[in-house]
DRENNUMAR-532566 format. One line per field, with one value per residue: residue number from 1; x, y, z of N, C-alpha, C, O, CB in turn; residue in three letters. Coordinates in steps of 0.1 Angstrom, whole numbers. Glycine has a CB too. Layout:
n (NUM ...) .
nxx (X ...) .
nyy (Y ...) .
nzz (Z ...) .
caxx (X ...) .
cayy (Y ...) .
cazz (Z ...) .
cxx (X ...) .
cyy (Y ...) .
czz (Z ...) .
oxx (X ...) .
oyy (Y ...) .
ozz (Z ...) .
cbxx (X ...) .
cbyy (Y ...) .
cbzz (Z ...) .
res (ALA ...) .
***
This chain:
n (1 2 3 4 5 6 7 8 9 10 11 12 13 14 15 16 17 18 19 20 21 22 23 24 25 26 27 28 29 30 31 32 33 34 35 36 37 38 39 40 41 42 43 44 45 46 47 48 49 50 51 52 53 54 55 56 57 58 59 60 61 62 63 64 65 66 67 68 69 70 71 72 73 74 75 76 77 78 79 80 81 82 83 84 85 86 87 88 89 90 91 92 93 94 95 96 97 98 99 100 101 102 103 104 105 106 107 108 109 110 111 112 113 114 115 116 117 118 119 120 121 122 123 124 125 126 127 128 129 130 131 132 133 134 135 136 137 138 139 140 141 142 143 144 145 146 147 148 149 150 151 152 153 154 155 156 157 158 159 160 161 162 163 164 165 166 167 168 169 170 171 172 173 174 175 176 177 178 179 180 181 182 183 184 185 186 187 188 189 190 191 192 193 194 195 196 197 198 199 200 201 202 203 204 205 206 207 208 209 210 211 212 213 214 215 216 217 218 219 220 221 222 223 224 225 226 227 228 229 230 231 232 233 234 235 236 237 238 239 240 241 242 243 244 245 246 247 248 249 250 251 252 253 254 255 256 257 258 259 260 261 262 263 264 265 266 267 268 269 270 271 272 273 274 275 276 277 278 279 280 281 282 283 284 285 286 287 288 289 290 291 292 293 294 295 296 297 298 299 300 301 302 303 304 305 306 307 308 309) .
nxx (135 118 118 105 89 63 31 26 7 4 31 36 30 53 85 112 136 170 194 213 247 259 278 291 301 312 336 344 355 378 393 403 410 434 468 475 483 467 441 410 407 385 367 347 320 295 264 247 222 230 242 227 216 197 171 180 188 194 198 219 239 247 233 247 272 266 274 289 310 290 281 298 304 291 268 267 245 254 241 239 232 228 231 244 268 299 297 292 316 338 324 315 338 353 335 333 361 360 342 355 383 371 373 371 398 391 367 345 336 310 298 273 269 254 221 219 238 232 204 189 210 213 235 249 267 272 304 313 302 306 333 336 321 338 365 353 347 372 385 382 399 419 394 377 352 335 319 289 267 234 209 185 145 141 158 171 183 186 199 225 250 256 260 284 300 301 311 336 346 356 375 399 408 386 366 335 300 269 237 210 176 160 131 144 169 172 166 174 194 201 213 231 246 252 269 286 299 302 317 341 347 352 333 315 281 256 235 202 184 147 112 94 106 115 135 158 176 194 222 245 281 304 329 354 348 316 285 256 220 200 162 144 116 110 110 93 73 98 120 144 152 155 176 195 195 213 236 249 250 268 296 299 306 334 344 343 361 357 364 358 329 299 272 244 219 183 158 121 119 146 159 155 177 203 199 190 216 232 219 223 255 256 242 265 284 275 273 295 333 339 349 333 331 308 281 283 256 242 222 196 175 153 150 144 155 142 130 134 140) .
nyy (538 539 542 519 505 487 476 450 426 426 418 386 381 394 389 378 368 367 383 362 359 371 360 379 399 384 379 401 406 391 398 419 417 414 397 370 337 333 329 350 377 386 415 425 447 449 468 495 519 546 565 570 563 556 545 520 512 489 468 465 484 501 524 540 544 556 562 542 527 506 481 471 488 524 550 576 604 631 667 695 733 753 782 782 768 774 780 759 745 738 733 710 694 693 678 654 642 639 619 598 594 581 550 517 501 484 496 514 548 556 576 599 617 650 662 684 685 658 657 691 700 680 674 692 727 725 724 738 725 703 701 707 684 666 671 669 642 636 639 615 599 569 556 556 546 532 560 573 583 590 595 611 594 610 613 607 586 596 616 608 622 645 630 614 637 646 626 619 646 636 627 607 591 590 567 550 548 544 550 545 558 558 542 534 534 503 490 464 472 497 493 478 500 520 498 501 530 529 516 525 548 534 539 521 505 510 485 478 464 459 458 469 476 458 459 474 454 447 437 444 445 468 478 459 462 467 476 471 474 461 464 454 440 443 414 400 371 349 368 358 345 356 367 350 338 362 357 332 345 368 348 337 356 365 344 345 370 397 420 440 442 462 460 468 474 478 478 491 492 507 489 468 460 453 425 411 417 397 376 375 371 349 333 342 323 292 295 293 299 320 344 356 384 381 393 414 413 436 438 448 447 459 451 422 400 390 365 367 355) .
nzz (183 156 130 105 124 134 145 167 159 135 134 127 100 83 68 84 74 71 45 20 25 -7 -36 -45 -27 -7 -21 -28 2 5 -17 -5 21 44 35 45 58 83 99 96 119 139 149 172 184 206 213 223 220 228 262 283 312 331 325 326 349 379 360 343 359 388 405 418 398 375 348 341 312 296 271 249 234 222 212 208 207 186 182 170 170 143 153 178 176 176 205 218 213 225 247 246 236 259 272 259 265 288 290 273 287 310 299 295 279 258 251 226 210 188 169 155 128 128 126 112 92 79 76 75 55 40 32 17 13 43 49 75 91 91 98 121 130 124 140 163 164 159 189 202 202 203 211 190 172 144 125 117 97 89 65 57 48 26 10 -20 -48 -69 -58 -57 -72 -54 -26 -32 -39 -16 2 -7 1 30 54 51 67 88 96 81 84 63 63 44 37 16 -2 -31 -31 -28 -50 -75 -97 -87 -63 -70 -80 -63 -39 -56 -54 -33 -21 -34 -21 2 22 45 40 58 73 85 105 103 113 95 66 50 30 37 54 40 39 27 20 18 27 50 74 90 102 120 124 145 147 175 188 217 223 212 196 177 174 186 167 152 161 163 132 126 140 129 99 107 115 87 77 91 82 52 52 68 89 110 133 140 166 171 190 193 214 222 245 269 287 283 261 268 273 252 236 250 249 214 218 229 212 193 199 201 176 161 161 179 198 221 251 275 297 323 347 366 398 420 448 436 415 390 370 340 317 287 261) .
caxx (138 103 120 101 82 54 23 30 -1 11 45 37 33 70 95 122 147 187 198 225 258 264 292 306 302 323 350 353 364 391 406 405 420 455 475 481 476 462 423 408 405 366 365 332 317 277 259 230 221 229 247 222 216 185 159 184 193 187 197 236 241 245 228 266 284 253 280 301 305 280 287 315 302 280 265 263 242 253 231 249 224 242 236 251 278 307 294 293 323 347 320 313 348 356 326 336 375 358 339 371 390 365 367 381 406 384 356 349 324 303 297 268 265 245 211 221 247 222 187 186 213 213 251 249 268 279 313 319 292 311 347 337 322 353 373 348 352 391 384 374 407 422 385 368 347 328 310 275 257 221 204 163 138 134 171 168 194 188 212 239 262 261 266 295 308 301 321 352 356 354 394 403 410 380 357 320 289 265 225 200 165 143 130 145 184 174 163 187 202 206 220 248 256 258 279 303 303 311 334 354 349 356 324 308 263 250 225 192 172 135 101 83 114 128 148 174 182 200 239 258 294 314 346 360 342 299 274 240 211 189 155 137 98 104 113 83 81 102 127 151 154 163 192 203 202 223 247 252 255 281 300 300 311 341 347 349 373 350 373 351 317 291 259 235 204 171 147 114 126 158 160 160 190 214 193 192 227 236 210 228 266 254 243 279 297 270 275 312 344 336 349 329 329 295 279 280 250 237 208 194 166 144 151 143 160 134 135 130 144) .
cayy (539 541 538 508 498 478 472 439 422 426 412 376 385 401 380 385 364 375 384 354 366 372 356 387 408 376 377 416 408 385 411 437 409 409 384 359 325 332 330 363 378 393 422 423 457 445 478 504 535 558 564 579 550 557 530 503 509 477 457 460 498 505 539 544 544 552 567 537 523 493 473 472 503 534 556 595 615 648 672 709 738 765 796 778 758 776 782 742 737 736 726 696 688 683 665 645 639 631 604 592 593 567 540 509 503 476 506 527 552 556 590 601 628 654 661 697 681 650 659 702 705 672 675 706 738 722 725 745 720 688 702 706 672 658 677 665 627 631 639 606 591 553 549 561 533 539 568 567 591 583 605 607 589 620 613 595 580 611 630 604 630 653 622 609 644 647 611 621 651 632 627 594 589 589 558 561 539 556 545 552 554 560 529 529 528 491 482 457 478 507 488 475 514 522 493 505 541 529 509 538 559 537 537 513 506 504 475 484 455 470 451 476 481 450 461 477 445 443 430 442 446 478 476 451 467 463 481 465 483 454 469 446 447 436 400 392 357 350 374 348 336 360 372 337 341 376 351 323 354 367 336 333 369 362 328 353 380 411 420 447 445 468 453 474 468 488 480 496 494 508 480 450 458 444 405 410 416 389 366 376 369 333 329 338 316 282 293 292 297 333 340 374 382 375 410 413 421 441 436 452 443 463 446 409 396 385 356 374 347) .
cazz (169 147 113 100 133 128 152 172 153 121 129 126 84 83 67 90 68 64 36 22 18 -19 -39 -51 -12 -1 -35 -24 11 -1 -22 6 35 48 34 56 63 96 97 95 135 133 162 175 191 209 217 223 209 236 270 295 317 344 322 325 366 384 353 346 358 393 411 421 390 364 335 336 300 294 267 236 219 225 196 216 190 187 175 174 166 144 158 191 175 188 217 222 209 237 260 237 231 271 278 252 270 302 290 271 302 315 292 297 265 249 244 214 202 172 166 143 121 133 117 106 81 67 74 71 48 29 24 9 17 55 50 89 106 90 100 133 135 123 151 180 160 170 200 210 201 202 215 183 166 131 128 110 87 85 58 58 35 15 5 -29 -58 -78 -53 -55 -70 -43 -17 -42 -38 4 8 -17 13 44 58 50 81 97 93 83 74 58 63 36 44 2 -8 -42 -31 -25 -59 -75 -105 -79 -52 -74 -86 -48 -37 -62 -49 -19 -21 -45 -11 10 33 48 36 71 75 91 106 108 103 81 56 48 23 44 61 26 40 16 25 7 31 53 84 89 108 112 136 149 158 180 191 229 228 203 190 167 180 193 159 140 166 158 122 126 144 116 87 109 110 76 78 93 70 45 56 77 99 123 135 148 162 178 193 198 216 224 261 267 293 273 253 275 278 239 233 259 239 206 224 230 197 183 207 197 157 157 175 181 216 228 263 282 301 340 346 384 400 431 451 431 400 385 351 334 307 275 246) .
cxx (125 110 113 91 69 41 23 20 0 28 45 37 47 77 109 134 160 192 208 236 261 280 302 310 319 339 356 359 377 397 407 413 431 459 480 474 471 449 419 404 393 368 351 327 297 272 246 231 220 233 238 213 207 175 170 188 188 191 213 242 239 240 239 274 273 262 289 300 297 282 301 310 292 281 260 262 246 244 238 237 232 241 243 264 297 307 296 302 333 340 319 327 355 349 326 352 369 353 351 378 385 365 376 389 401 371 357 332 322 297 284 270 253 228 216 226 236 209 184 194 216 223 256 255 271 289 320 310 298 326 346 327 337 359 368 353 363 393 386 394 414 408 373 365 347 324 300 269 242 213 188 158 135 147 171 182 195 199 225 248 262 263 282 307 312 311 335 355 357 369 392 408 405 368 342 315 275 251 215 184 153 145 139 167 183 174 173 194 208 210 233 252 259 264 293 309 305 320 350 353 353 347 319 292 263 234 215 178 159 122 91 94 123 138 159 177 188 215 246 272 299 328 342 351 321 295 261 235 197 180 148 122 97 104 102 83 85 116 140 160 163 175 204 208 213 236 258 254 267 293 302 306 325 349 350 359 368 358 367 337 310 279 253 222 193 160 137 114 140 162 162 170 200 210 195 207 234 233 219 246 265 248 255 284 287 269 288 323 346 338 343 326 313 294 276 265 244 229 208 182 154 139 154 144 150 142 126 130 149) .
cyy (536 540 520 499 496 477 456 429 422 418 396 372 386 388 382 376 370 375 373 361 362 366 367 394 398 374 391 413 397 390 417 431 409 399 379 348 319 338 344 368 386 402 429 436 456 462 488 517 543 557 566 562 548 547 521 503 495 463 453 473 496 518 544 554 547 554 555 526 506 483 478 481 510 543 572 596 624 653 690 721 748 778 792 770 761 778 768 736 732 727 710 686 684 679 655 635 635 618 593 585 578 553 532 508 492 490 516 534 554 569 590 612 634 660 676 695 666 654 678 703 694 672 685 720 735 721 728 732 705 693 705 690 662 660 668 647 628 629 628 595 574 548 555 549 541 549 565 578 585 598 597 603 595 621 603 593 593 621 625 610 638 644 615 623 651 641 617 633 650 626 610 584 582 574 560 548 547 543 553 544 547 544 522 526 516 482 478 465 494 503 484 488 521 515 497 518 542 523 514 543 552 536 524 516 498 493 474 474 454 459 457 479 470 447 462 470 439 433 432 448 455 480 461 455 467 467 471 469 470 464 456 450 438 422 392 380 358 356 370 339 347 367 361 332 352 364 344 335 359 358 337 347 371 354 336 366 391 406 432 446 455 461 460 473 477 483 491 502 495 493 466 451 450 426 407 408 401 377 363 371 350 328 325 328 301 281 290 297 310 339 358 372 385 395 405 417 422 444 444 447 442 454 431 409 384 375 359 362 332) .
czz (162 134 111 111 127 144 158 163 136 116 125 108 76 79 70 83 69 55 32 21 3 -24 -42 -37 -9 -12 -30 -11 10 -5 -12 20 36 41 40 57 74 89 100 112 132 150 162 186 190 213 220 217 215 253 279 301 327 334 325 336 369 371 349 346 376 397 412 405 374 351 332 322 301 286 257 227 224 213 207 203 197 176 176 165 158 146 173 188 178 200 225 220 220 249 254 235 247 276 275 259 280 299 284 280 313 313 293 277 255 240 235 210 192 166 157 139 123 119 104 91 73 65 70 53 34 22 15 15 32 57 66 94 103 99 113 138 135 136 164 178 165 177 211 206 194 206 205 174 148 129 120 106 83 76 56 45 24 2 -6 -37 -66 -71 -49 -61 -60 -34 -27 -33 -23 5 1 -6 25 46 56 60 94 89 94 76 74 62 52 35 31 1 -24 -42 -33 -39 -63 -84 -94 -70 -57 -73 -71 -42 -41 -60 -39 -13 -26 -28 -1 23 31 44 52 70 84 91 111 104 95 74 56 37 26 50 47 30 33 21 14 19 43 68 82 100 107 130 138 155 162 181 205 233 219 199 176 166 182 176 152 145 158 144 119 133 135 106 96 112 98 73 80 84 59 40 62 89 115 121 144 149 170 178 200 200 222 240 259 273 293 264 255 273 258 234 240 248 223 210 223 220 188 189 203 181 152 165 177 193 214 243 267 295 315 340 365 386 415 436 448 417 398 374 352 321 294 261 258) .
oxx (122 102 118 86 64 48 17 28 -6 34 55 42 50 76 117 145 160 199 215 235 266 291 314 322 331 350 368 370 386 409 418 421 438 452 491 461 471 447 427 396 393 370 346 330 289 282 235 239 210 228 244 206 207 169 164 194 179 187 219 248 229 244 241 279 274 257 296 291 301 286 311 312 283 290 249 269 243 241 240 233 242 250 247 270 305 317 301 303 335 345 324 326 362 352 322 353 374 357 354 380 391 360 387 385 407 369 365 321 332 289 283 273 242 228 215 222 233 204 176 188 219 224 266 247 274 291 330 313 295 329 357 327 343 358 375 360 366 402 390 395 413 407 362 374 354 327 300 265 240 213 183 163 129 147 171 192 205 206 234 259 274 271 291 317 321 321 344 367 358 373 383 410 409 364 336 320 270 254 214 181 144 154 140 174 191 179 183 206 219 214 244 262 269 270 304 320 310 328 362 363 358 352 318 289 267 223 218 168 158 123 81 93 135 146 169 185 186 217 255 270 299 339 332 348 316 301 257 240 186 184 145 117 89 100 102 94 79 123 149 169 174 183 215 218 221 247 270 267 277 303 314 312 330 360 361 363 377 359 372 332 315 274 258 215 194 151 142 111 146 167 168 173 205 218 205 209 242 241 222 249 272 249 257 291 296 266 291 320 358 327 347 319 307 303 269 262 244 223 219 177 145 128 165 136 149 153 114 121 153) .
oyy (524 536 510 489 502 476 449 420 414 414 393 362 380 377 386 380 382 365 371 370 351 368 366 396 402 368 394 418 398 391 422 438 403 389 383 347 307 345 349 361 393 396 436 433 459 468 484 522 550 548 562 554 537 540 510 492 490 451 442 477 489 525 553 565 540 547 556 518 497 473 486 482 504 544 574 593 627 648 694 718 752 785 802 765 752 778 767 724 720 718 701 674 674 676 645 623 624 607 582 573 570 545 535 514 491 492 525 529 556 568 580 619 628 660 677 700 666 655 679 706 697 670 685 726 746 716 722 730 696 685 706 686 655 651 663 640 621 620 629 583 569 536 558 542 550 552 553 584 576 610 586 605 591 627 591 599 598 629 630 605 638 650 614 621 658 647 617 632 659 619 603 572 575 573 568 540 555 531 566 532 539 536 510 520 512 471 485 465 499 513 485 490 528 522 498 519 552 524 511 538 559 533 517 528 487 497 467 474 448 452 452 491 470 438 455 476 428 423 423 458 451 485 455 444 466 462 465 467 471 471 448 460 429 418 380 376 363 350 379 331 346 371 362 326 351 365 347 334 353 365 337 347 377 357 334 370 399 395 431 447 457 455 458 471 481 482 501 513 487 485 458 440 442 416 400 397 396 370 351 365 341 316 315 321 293 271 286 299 313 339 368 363 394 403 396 425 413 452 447 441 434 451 427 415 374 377 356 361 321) .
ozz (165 126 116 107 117 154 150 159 129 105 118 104 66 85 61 89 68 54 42 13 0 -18 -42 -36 -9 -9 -29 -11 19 -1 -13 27 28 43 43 58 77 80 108 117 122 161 153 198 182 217 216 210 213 258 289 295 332 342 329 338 362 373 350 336 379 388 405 403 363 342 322 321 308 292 259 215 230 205 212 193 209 165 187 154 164 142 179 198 182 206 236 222 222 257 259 234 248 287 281 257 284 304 289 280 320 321 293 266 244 228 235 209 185 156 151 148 122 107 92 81 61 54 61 43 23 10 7 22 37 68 69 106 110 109 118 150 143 144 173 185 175 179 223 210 183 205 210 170 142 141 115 115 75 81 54 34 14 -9 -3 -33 -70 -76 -43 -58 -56 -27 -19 -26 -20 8 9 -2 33 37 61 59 103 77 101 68 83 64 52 34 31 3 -28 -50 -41 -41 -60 -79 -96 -64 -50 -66 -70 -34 -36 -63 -34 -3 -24 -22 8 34 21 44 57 65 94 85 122 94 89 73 60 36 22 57 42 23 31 28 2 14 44 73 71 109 97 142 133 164 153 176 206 244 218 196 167 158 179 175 147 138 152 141 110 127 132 105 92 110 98 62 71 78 54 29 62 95 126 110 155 139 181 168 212 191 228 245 252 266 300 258 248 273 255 228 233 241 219 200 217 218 180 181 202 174 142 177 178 200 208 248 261 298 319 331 373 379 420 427 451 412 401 366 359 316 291 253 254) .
cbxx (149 93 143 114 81 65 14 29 -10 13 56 28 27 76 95 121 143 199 202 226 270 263 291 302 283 314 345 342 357 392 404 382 420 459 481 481 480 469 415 394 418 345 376 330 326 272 263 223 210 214 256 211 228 176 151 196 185 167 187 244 229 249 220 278 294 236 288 309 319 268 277 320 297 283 248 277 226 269 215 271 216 248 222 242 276 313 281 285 328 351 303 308 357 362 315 337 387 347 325 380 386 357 363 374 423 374 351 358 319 291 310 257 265 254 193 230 266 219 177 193 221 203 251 235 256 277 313 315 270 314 355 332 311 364 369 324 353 402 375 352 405 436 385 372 327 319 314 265 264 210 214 151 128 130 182 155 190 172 208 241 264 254 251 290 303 289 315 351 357 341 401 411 410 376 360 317 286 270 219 206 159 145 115 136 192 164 156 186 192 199 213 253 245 252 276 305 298 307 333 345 336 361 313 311 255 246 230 190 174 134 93 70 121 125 149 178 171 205 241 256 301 302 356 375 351 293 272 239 203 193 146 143 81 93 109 83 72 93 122 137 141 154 193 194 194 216 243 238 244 282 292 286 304 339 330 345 380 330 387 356 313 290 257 236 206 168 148 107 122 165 155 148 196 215 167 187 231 229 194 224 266 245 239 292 301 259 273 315 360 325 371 313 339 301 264 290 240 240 202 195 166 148 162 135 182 124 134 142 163) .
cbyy (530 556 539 502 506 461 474 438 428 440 414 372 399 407 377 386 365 373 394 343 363 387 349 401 403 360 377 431 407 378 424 446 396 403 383 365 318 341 321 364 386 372 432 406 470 431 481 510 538 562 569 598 547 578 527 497 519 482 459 448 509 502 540 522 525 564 581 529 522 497 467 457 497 542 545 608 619 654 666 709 741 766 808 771 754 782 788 732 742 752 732 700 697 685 665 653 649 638 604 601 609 567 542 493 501 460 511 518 559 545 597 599 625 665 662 705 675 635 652 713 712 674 665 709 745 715 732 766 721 679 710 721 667 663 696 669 623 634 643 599 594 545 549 573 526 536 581 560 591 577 608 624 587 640 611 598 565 621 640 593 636 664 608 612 651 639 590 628 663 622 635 595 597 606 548 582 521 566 544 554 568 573 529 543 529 487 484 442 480 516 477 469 528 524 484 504 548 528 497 554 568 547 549 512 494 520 466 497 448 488 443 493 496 441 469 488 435 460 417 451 431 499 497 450 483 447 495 439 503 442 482 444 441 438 398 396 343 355 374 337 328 370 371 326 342 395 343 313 368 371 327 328 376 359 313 353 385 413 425 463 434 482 438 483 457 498 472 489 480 522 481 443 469 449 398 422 429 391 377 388 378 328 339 351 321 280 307 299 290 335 335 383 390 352 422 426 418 451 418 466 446 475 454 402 390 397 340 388 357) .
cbzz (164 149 108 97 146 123 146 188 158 119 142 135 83 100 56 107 57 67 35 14 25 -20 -50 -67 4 1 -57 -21 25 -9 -34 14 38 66 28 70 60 109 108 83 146 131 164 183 184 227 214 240 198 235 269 290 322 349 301 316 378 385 341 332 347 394 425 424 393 365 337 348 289 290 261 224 201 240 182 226 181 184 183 165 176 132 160 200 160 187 218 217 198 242 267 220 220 280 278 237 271 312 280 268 311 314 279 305 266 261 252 194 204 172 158 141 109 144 127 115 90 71 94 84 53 22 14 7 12 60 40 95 107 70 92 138 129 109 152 185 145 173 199 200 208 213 230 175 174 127 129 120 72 102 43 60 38 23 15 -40 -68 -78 -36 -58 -80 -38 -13 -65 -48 16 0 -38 14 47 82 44 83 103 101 72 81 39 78 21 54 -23 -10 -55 -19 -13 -67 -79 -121 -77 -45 -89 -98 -39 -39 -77 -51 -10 -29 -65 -8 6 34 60 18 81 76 83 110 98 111 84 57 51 18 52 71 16 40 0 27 2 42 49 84 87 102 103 127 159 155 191 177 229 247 193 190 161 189 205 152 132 186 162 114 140 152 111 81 114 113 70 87 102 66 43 45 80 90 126 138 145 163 177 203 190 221 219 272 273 296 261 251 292 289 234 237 275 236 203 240 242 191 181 229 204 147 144 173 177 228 219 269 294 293 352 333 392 400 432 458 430 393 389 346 331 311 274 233) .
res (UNK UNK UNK UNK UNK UNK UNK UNK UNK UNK UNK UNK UNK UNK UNK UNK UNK UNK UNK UNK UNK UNK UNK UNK UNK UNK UNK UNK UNK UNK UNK UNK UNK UNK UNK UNK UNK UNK UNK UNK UNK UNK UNK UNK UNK UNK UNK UNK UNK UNK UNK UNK UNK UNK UNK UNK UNK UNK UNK UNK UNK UNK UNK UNK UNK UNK UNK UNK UNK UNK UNK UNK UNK UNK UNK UNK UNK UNK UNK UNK UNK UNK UNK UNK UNK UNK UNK UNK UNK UNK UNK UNK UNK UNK UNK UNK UNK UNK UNK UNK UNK UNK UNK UNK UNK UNK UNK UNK UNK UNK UNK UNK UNK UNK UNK UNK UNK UNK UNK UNK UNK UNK UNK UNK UNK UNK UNK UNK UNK UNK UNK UNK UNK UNK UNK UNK UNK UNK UNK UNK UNK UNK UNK UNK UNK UNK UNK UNK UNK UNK UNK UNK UNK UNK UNK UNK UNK UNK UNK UNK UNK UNK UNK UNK UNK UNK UNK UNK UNK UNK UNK UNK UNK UNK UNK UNK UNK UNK UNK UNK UNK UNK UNK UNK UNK UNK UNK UNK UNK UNK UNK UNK UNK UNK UNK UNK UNK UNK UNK UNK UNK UNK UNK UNK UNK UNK UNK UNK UNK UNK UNK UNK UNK UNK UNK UNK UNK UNK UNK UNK UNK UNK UNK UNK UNK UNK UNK UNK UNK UNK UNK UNK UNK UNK UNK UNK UNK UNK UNK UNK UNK UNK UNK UNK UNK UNK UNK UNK UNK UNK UNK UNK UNK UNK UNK UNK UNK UNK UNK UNK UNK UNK UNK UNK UNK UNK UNK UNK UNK UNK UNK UNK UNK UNK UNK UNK UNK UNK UNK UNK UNK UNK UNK UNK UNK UNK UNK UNK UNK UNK UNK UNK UNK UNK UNK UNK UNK UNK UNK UNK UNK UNK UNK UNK UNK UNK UNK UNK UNK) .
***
């Protein structure tokens, strides 16, 4: 992931800070929580940004078994070309049931929105290439997570009526956190006027933790559900710390009523995702009573787990 990457020599500059949680973020998930005087249950989905599993052999993937799901969430991009898009549809939609078929019943995927629909057409006039994403989204069943819309830097506040008017026809059904890349969503009078259009719709503001844009490590909460895309730089110093603040904000995340998490993790090496995630796991479980299960991880002769954090 290169959105926001930074030259390792520069990172020691970076104020990798976390946003605090906001009084009003935390007053919205109070209205939006179950009533009950049971403590809020926080379901916790750790993950990578992609299934294909030959960089991470030797680390918690056998040679044997290379497709079998890895952690608590996988993000398959689809990407559908459209002079080929029926042509893929069928094939797309039982390649999609096989992997289904695999999954144990804790696992869910995260779908994105393919570029055709954010980045060619910028929400415009895709009407046939959303309604067949939706379709392949169903596909996926009791094991369908969030899905995720990432729209490009070129995408500014000036075209929040046609995103207004995208989100108002997306099935209600289906769950979505949207990422926005321009710099000027983030400013403060335009970050309120998009909290509140997405909280009318209904989507989730995906949270995008990058060291050249640290805006989008914004945290704002528009439903009861939260995305947030840790990129890493390899174990860097410093590294260690700021998983550890992502731990403590969630915590406090919980304490205020977020009831699903996505946390995904990109490193520069597919290979370190897993010790990252692991790293991050043992964070939640020394911040608070956060039970998440701990990752097998399989080694072969070839391969030595290194001490990254």
């Amino acid at each position: 992931m290169d959105f926001g990457k930074l030259p390792l020599e520069q990172l020691p500059q970076v104020d990798f800070s976390v946003p605090p949680l906001r009084a009003a973020d935390a007053a919205f998930l109070q209205a939006v929580r179950p009533q009950s005087s049971a403590p809020t249950k926080l379901h916790i989905y750790i993950g990578c940004p992609g299934c294909g599993a030959t960089k991470r052999g030797g680390h918690f993937v056998s040679a044997q078994n290379s497709r079998r799901p890895l952690l608590g969430a996988l993000q398959p991009i689809f990407q559908y070309r459209r002079t080929q898009r029926h042509a893929l549809r069928a094939a797309r939609l039982e390649s999609d049931r096989k992997m289904v078929a695999q999954c144990t019943p804790r696992f869910s995927f995260c779908p994105k929105f393919p570029q055709s629909i954010s980045h060619e057409a910028q929400l415009l006039n895709c009407a046939a290439a959303s309604a067949l994403f939706f379709e392949v989204a169903a596909a996926f069943g009791e094991h369908l997570g969030t899905t995720f819309l990432q729209m490009p830097p070129t995408f500014a506040p000036n075209q929040a009526g046609v995103l207004e008017q995208y989100l108002s026809a997306i099935p209600p059904t289906l769950p979505v956190a949207l990422e926005l890349r321009h710099p000027a969503w983030f400013a403060e009078e335009q970050q309120e006027k998009t909290v509140h259009l997405l909280r009318n719709a209904g989507i989730a503001w995906l949270t995008t933790d990058t060291a050249g844009v640290r805006a989008a490590a914004h945290g704002r909460l528009t439903t009861s559900t939260a995305m947030v895309r840790f990129v890493g730089n390899g174990g860097a110093a410093g590294e260690s710390a700021r998983l550890g603040a992502w731990a403590q904000r969630v915590v406090e995340w919980q304490a205020a009523g977020l009831q699903t998490l996505y946390f995904f993790i990109h490193q520069p090496e597919e290979k370190i995702n897993p010790y990252s995630a692991q790293y991050f796991i043992e964070q939640l479980q020394e911040n608070g009573s956060i039970s998440v299960s701990f990752l097998d991880f399989w080694q072969d002769d070839s391969a030595v787990q290194g001490s990254l954090f």
